[in-house]
Steps between C-alpha positions, in 0.01 A plus 500: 500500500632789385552794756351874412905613426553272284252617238489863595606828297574661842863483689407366827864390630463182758757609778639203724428570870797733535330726237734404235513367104790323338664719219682329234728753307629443136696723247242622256794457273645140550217350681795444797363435803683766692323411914203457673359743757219595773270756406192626747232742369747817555704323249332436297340832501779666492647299156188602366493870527861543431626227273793419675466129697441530938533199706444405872804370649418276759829466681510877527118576569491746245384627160770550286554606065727268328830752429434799772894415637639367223380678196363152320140555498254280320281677230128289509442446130137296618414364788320115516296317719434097500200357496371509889667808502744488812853500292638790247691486230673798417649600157835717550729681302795507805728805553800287569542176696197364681685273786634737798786276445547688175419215233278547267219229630461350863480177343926448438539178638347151389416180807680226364408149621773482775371827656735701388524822323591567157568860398375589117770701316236663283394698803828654611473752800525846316 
């Protein structure tokens, strides 16, 4: 049975009990996924209205846009939602490196099946 967001024209975001979506971010560019973040309805608000992406952090309590210490802000092309409405996918063109570790993408390092970490070259720290 299919729930009232999941045919709806209306954004209705489905927060989790901490008042939070998932947001998936991807170069609108390379289709790289570049991280995934916490936004509440501030955030989300706030990407809205000024084009530029906002995220909760949750280990710093705080509402915070991507780049506002380090200059690499995240330009919102569009803005997705999935089908029950409680994860975003936001479409990017990034200002520099999106990892505060100064790679391009979060993602630089693949599990392998011993449990170690392998590091991908084509993601270099900048």
């Amino acid at each position: 049975m299919a729930d009232a967001r999941d045919i709806t024209d209306r954004f209705l975001p489905r927060f989790d009990a901490a008042g939070l979506v998932s947001a998936i971010v991807i170069d609108a560019d390379t289709h790289a996924l570049l991280m995934v973040a916490h936004m509440n309805a501030d955030a989300i608000r706030l990407t809205q209205n000024t084009g530029q992406a906002h995220f909760w952090s949750r280990s710093r309590g705080a509402l915070w846009r991507k780049g506002e210490t380090s200059g690499n802000g995240l330009e919102v092309i569009e803005m997705r939602v999935d089908c029950d409405q409680d994860a975003l996918l936001l479409i990017v063109r990034p200002a520099g490196p999106a990892c505060h570790t100064g790679r391009r993408s979060c993602f630089y390092r693949r599990v392998e099946c011993d449990g170690s970490l392998a590091f991908l070259e084509d993601d270099a720290q900048a």
